[in-house]
N, C-alpha and C positions, 0 to 999 in steps of 0.2 A: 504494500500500500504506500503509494507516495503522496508527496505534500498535497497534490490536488487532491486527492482521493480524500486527505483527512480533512481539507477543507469543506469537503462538498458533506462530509460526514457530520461535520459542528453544524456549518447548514441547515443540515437537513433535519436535526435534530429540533433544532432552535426553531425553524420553521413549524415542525411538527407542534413543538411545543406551545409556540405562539398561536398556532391555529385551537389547539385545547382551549388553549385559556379563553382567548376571542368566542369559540364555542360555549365555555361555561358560564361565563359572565352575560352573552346576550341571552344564553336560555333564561338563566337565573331573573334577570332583569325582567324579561319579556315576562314570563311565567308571574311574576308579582307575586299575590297571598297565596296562588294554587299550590304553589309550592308547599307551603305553611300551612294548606288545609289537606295537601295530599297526606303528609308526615301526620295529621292529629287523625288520622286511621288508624295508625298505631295504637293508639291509645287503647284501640276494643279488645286486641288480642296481641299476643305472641306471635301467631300467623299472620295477622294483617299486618305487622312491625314488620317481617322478613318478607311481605310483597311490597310493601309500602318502599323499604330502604330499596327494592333490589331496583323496582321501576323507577322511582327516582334517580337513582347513580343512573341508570341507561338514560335518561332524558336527557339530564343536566351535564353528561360525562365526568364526575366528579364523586369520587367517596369521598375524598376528602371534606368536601364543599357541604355532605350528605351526612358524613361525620360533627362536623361543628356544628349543623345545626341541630342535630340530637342531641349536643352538651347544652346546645340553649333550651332545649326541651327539657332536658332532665334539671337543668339547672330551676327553669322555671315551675317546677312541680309539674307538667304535663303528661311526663313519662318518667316511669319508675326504671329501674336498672335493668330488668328482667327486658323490659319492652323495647329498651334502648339496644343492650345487647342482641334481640332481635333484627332490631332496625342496620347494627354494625354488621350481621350476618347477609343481610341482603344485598348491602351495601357490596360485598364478596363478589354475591352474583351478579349484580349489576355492570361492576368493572369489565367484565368480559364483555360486556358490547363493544368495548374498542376493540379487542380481537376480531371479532365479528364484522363491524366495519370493515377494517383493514383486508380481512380475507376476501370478502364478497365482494367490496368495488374497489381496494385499492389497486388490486394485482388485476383485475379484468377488464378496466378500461381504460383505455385515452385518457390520461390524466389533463394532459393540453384541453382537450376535446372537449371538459365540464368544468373540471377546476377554476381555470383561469376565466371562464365567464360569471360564474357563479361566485366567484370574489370582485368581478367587477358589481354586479348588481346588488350585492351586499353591501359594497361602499355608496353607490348611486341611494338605498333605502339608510343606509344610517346619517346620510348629509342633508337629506332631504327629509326626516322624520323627527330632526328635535329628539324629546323625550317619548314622544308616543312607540306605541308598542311594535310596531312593525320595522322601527330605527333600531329595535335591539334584535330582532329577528334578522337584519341587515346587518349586525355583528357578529350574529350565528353562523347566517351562511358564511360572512369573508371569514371566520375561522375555519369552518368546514372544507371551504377550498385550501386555505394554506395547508389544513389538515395532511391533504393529499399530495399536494405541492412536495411538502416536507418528506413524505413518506416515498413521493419518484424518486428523491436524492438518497436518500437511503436505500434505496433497492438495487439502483446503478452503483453507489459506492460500495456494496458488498460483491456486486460478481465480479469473480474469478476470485476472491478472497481466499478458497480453499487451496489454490492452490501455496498460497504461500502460509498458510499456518495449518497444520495436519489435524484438525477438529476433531474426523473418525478418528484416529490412531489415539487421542488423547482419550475419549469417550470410550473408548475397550479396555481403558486400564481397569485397575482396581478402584483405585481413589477417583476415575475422571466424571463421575456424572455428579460426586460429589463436588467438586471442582468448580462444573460450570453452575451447578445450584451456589457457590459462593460468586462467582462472577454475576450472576443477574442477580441475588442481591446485593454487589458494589457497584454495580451499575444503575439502580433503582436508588440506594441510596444517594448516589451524587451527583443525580438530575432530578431528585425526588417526585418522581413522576413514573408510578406502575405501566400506567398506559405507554409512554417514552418507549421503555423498557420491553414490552412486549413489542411495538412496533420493528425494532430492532433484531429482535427474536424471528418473527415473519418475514421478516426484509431477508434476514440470514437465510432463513428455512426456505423462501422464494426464489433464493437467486444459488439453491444447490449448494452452498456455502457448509450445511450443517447438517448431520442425519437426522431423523424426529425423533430418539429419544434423548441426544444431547439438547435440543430445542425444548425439551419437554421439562431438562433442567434447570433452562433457562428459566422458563416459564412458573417453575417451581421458587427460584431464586429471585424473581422480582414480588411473586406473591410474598416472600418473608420480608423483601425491602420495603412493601410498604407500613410494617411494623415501626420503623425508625421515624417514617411523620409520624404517627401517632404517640411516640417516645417521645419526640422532639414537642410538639403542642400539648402535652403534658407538662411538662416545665413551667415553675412556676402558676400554674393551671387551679382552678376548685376542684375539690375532691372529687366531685363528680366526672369532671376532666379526666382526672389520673385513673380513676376505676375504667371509664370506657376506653381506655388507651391501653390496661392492663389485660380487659378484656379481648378489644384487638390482638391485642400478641399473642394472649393466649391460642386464637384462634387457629391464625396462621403457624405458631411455631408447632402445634399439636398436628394440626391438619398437613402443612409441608415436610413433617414428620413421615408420614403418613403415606404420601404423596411419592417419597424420595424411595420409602423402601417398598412401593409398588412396582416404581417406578425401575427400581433396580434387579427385581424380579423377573420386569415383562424384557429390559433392556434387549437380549440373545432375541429374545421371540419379533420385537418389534426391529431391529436390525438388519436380522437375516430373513424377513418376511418382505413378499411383493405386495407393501398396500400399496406404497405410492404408483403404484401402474394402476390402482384403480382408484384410487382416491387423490386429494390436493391435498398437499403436505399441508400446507395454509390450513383448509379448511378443518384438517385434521386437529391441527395446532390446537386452533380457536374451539374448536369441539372438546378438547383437553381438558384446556384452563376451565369452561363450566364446568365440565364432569370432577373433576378435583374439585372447586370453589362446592359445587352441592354436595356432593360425597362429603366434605366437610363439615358443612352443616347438619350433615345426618349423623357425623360421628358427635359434636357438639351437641345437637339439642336435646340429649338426654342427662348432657352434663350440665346444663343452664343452670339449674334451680341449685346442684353447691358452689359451681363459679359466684352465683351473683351472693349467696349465704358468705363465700370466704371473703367476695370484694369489698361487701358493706363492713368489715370488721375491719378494713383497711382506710391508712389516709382520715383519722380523725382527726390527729394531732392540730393541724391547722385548724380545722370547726371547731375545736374545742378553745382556741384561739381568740378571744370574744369582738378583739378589734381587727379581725383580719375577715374582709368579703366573703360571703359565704354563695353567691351567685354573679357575681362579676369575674367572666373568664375573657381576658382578651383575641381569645380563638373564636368569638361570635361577631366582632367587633360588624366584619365585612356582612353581615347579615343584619341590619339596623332592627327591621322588627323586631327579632331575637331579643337584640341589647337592650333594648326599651324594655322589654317586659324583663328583662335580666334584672335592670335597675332597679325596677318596680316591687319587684320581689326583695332586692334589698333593702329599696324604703319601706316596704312593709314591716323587714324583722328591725329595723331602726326606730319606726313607727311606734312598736313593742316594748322596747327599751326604753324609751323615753318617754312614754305613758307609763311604765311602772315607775320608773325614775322619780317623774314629775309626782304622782300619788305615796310614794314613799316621803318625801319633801316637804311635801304639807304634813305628815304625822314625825317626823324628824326630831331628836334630841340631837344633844353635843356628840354621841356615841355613832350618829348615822354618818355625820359630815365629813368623815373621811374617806368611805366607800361610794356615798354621790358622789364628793369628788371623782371620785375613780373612774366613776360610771359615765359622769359628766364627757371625760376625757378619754374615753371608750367610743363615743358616741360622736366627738367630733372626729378623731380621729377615722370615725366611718364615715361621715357626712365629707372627708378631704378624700377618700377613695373615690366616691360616689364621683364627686364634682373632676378628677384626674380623669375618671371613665367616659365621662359626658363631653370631655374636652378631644379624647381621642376620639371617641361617636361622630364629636361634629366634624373631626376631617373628613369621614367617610365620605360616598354621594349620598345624600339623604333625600326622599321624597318631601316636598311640600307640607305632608303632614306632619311627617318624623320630626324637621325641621321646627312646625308650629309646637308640637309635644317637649318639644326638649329643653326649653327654657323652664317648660313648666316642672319639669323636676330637677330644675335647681331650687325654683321657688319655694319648690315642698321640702327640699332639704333643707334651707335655709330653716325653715319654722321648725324642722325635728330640732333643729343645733339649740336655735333660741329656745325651745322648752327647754332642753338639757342646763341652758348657760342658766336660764332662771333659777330651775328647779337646783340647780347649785348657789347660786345668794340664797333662796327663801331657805333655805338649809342651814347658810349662814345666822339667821335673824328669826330661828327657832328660840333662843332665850329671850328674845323682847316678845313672842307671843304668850311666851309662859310669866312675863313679868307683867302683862295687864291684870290691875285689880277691879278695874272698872265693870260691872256686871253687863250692862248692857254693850259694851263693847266686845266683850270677850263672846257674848251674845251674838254680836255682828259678824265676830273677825268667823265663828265658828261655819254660821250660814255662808258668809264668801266663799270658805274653804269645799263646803258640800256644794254649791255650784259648779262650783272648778271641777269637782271631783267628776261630777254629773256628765258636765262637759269632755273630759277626760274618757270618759266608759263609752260616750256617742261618738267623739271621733276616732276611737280605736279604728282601726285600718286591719281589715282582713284577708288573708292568701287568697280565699276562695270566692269572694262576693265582695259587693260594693253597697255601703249602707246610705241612703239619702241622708244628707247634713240638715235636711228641715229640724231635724230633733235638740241639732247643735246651737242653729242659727237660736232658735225659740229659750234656748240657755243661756244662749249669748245674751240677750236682751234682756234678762232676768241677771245674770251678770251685773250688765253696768249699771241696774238699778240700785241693787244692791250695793254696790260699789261707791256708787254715788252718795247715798246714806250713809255708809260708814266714816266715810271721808268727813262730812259736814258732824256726824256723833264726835269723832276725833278732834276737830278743831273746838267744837263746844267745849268738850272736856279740857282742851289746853285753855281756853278765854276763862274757862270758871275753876282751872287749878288745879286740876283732877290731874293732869299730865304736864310733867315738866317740857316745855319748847324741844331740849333735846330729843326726851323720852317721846313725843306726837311727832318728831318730824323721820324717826327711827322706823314707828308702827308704819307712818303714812307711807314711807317706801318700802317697807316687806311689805304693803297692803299693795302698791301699785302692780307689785313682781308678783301674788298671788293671780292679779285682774287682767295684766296681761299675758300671762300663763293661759288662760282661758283662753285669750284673745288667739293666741297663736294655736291653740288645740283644734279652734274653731277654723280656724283658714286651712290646716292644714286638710283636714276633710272636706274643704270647700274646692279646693282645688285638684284634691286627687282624680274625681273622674278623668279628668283634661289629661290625663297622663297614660290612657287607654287608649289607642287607636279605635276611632269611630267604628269601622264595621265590627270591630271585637269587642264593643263597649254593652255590659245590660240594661237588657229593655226597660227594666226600675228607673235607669236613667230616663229622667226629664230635663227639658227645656230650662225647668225653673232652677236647674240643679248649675246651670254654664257659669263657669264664675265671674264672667264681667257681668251677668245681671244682679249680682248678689254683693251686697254693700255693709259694713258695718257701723254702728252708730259711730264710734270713732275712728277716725286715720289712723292709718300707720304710718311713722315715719319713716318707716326702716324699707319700705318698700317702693320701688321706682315706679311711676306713673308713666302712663302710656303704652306703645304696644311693646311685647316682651321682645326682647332682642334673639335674633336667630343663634347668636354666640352664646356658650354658656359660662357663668359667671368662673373665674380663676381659683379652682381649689383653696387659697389661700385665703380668700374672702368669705368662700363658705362657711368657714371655722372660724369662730366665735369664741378669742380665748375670755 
């Protein structure tokens, strides 16, 4: 092979691979929520998880792509481990459709002849379509073509290869089928691309290059290298991440296990046999990789149920972790609905925290103040994850709505931070509510406190449902009455002596930090719907629920008027020290 040859080899590779991606991203695009409602089939079964994963990867050409978004499924409670490892299993069979392509129309026609038109008209529909849907189906096809493009280069730079590197001879040893299953996967590993890999395999096997059970090694060795993405998008990852990624390996290293010592069995019989006179090496190939990929599945799905029993016992350490994300994995980033509801989920369990927090605070001695502390600082230290996540989200491309959504959960993180910052002073200023003698005040301070509380228990935020804030707003306003009352009993009591200046102006601001505490409980359930993508938002929700219709007796000053900025606010301002 000389320098042209290895040229045309990076080429055609790079070509190849540029055509995937072009391919995955306009399906992905084009395809919008179907995607995201084909995967919540899942949900019904284990069988519908392994049709759901397997037809999707064939759509989209992407496990990978099929992969993350099952972590954002399981991440956001949708899919439980069982269902997900399902969905990783289809995902197997799905891959093989690039086999499949490749055999049936790369090697059978005119690549000139469709290719090179069918990328011009995919440029002609993406330059002329904007954002609408058939400009990303214009990025489908010109991948599709370079697809092929890529794969002519490849088929011409392997003939005559055989002659200069002894393939058969190497594949009769002892160790050679072992060999080339290490070679395809160090060649999957470092173009991390299985599809690549197999193209390559075919190209070999097409151009007489390779017998079919050293091909079959091949073919063996890219399915183990796509273990190493899923090792690699693990890192640093949610638990949830790490288990589906352990799951993977387990798959393939058990099943190409499997695979290798069949494989090495049939090696004499498939060698010294005439199929290729009545069959296409190719098609044989691509017949392969499914019959392995489902044979796989058949040796795994009776092991599901201890795989997912030993993985759940795995990777707590960080959950256990109270200030470290428990649904924020930067492998969903490139799937924005995902990450939205990703976030959502974790203002939810912040939500939690900081409604216990805030009701521990009001009943608070000197003995609590150092564990709110704690908790305080638990809490913002989540709210500076959330707002880090929301900052990478917005570089993504984001649709119109994703865009209008995403300010709104900083807005709502911003209000969990400020309970927690309160709910840490009113902690502080536990001994001036235990130093009022005043009956009737004590009387007051008592009632503000059970409003709050009230308020507290209605804007709790739930994983599973959305509660209307009418219960909240109706508190709110019971709220600042009360509030208002106690304020004016308080200055009576300083005019007639009852409380020293100092001691009234101590109460009046633990009284302001109990009232505002409310105030923020209240917005934060005001604005949670907003943080739900319309078509997936419940029908409970109404009109009257939208937060720019909904006003509170008092301003806030801590919040910016007008319309919310598409940018989200800088991690550092979220946090409320």
């Amino acid at each position: 092979m000389d320098l042209s040859n290895i040229g045309d080899l990076i080429g055609g590779i790079g070509l190849f691979l540029l055509g995937m991606q072009l391919m995955t991203n306009g399906l992905k695009r084009a395809a919008g929520h179907s995607l995201r409602k084909a995967l919540e089939a899942a949900t019904r079964s284990r069988f519908r998880g392994l049709i759901s994963g397997a037809a999707i990867t064939a759509l989209v050409q992407s496990s990978t792509a099929v992969t993350v978004a099952t972590i954002g499924f399981v991440n956001a409670g949708l899919l439980n481990l069982g269902q997900s490892i399902a969905v990783i299993y289809g995902c197997n069979i799905g891959s093989t459709m690039t086999g499949w392509l490749v055999a049936t129309i790369g090697f059978n026609f005119n690549i000139s002849a469709f290719a090179l038109p069918i990328i011009g008209i995919g440029m002609i529909m993406r330059l002329i379509g904007g954002e609408k849907r058939y400009a990303h189906l214009g990025t489908t096809l010109t991948g599709f073509g370079l697809f092929f493009v890529g794969l002519s280069f490849l088929k011409d730079t392997f003939s005559g290869l055989e002659n200069s590197i002894p393939f058969e001879a190497i594949s009769q040893t002892s160790y050679g089928l072992a060999l080339f299953v290490l070679a395809g996967f160090i060649l999957t590993v470092l173009i991390q691309s299985s599809g690549a890999a197999m193209a390559i395999t075919l190209s070999l096997a097409a151009s007489g290059a390779i017998p079919l059970a050293t091909a079959g090694a091949l073919v063996i060795g890219a399915n183990l290298g796509t273990t190493s993405t899923a090792a690699l998008s693990a890192i640093g990852a949610t638990s949830n991440a790490k288990r589906i990624a352990c799951a993977h390996v387990f798959f393939n290293l058990i099943t190409g296990a499997a695979g290798l010592l069949l494989l090495i069995s049939l090696s004499s019989i498939i060698n010294g046999s005439n199929l290729t006179r009545y069959f296409d090496l190719v098609i044989l190939l691509a017949l392969f990789h499914t019959l392995f990929n489902v044979a796989g599945v058949l040796i795994m799905w009776p092991l599901t149920n201890p795989m997912v029993a030993f993985l759940e016992k795995r990777f707590r350490r960080g959950d256990e972790d109270l200030a470290k994300p428990r649904y924020l994995d930067n492998n969903i980033l490139e799937t924005p609905l995902l990450a939205i509801e990703a976030m959502t989920r974790e203002l939810s369990r912040v939500s939690r925290m900081a409604t216990s927090l805030a009701k521990q605070s009001l009943d608070a001695d000197l003995s609590d103040r150092t564990p709110i502390r704690a908790q305080s600082l638990i809490i913002n230290q989540l709210i500076v994850e959330v707002g880090k996540f929301s900052q990478k989200l917005g570089q993504q491309p984001l649709s119109e709505e994703i865009s209008q959504i995403l300010p709104n959960t900083m807005r709502v993180a911003r209000y969990f931070n400020e309970i927690a910052r309160l709910s840490n002073l009113i902690a502080e200023y536990c001994e001036r509510f235990e130093q009022v003698s005043d009956s009737n005040t004590q009387k007051d301070i008592y009632e503000l406190k059970d409003i709050t509380r009230k308020i507290l228990d209605a804007a709790a935020i739930d994983d599973d449902s959305y509660t209307s804030s009418d219960k909240s707003r109706l508190l709110l306003h019971e709220l600042e009455k009360t509030y208002h009352k106690i304020k004016l009993h308080v200055l009576d009591a300083m005019i007639d002596g009852r409380l020293s200046p100092d001691e009234g102006t101590d109460l009046l601001d633990s009284l302001s930090h109990v009232h505002r505490l409310g105030q923020q409980a209240e917005k934060s359930t005001r604005y949670w719907s907003s943080l739900t993508p319309i078509e997936h938002r419940s029908p409970i929700i109404n009109q009257s629920d939208a937060p720019e219709q909904r006003k509170t007796s008092e301003p806030d000053h801590h919040e910016t008027t007008g319309e919310a900025k598409k940018v989200p606010l800088p991690p550092e301002e979220l946090a409320v020290n």
